[in-house]
C-alpha positions in Angstrom: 79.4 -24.2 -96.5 79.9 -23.5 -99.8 82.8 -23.7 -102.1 83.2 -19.8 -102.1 83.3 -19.8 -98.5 86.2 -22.8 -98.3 88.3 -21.0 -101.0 88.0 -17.7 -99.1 89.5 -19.1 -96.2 92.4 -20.7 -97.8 92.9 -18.1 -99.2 92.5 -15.9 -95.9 94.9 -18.3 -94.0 98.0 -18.1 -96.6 97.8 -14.4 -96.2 98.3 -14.7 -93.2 100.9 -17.0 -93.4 102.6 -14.5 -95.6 102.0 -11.6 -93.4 103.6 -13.3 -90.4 106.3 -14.5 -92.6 107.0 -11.1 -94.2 106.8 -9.4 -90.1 109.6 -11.9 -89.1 112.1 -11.2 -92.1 111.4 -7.0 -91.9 112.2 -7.8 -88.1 115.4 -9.9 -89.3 116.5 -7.3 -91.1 116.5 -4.9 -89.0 118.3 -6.7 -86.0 120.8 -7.3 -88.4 121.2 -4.1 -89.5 121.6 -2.8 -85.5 124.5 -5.2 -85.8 126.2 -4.0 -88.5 125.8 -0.4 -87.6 127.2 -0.9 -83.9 130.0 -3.7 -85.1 131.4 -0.4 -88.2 130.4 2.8 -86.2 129.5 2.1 -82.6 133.1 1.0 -81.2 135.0 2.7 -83.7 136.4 4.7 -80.8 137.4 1.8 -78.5 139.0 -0.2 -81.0 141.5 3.1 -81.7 142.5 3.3 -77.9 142.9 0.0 -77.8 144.7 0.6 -81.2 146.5 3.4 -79.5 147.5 1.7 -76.3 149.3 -0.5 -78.2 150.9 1.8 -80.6 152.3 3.4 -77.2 153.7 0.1 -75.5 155.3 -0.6 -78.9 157.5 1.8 -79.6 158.1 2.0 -75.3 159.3 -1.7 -75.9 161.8 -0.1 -78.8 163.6 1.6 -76.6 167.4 1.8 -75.5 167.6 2.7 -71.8 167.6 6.6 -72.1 166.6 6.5 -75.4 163.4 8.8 -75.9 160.6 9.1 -78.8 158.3 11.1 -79.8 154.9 9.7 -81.2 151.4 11.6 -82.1 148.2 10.2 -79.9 145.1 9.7 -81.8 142.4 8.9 -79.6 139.0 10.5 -79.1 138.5 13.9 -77.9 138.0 14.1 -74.0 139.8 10.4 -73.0 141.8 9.9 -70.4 145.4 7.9 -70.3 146.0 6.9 -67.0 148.8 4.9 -65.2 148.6 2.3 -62.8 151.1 0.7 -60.9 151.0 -3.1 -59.3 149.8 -1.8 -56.1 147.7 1.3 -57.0 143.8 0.6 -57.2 142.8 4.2 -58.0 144.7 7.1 -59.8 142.8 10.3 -59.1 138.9 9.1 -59.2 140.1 6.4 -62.1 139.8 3.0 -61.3 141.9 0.3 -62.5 140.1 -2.8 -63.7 139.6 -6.6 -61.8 141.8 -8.2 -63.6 144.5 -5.8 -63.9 145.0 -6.0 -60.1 149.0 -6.9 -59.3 150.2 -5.4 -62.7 151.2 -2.3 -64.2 148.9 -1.3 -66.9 148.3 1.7 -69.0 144.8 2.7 -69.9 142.5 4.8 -71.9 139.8 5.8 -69.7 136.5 6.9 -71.0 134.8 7.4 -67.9 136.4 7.2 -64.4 136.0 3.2 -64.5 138.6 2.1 -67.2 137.8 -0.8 -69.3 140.7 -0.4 -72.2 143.6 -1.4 -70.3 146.8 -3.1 -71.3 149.4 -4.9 -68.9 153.0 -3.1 -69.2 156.6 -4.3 -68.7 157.2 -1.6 -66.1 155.3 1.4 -65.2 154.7 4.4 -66.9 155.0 7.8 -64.8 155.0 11.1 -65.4 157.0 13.4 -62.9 158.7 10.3 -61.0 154.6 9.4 -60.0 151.4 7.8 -61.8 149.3 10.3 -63.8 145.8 10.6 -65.0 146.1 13.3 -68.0 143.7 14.3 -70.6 144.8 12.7 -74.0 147.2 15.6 -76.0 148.5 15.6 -79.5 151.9 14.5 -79.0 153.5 12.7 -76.0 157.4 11.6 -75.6 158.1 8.7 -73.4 161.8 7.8 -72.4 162.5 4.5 -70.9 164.8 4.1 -68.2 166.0 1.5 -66.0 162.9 0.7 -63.3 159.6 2.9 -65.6 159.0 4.8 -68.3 159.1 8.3 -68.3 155.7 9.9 -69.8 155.9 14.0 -71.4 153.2 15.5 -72.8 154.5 17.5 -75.7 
C-alpha cells in the first residue's frame, strides 16, 4: 500500500466522521424545533381553557350570596363547558375525568372525554341541573347558597 492509498483513507474516514456528525446535529435540530413549535402553538388552546376555567372560578369565588357577574368566555370555537357534580360520572355523552371522581368540577371539554377540568367549591348548574353547553360569548353566573347559578348571555 502506498502512501496515496493510506492518505485517501484517512481522509475517506473523517468524512465520514463528519457526515455522521453533521446527520446527528440536522436531526437535533429538528427534534428541537418539533418542541418548540408544539410547546408556543400546539397547546395554545388548552392552556386558555385552562386559563379560562380559572378566570370563571375566580370571579364565582368573588361573589356575595346573590350577587351576580357578568364576564366574556374566550375559549376556542366549538368547546364545551360542562358541569359535574360529586356523584355524576357522565353529563350528556361527556365524561368526567379519574381523578375528579367525588368532586364538583367544571370543565372545558374538547371532545366528549374531558381532560381540562378544575375542582369547584360547589356546583355550577344551569336551570337548577348540570349542563353541557357549547361555549358562548358572554355568560353570568350568580352564586347562591348550595351552587352557582350558570346563564348564557
Amino acid at each position: 500500500m502506498n502512501i496515496r492509498d493510506k492518505r485517501g483513507i484517512e481522509l475517506m474516514g473523517k468524512t465520514i466522521i463528519e457526515i455522521m456528525v453533521a446527520i446527528a446535529v440536522v436531526v437535533l435540530l429538528l427534534y428541537a424545533g418539533c418542541i418548540l413549535f408544539q410547546t408556543y402553538f400546539g397547546n395554545q388552546q388548552e392552556e386558555q381553557a385552562k386559563g379560562q376555567i380559572q378566570d370563571i372560578l375566580d370571579a364565582a369565588a368573588q361573589l356575595e350570596l346573590g350577587e351576580q357577574k357578568e364576564m366574556p368566555v374566550l375559549v376556542p370555537k366549538d368547546w364545551t363547558l360542562v358541569s359535574f357534580e360529586k356523584n355524576t360520572i357522565f353529563v350528556n355523552t361527556f365524561e368526567k375525568p379519574f381523578v375528579m371522581q367525588g368532586k364538583d368540577c367544571l370543565c372545558i371539554c374538547k371532545d366528549k372525554k374531558c381532560e381540562i377540568c378544575q375542582a369547584t367549591d360547589k356546583p355550577f348548574r344551569m336551570n337548577g341541573e348540570t349542563f353541557s353547553a357549547k361555549i358562548p360569548k358572554d355568560i353570568v353566573i350568580i352564586k347562591y347558597d348550595e351552587y352557582y347559578d350558570f346563564r348564557v348571555k
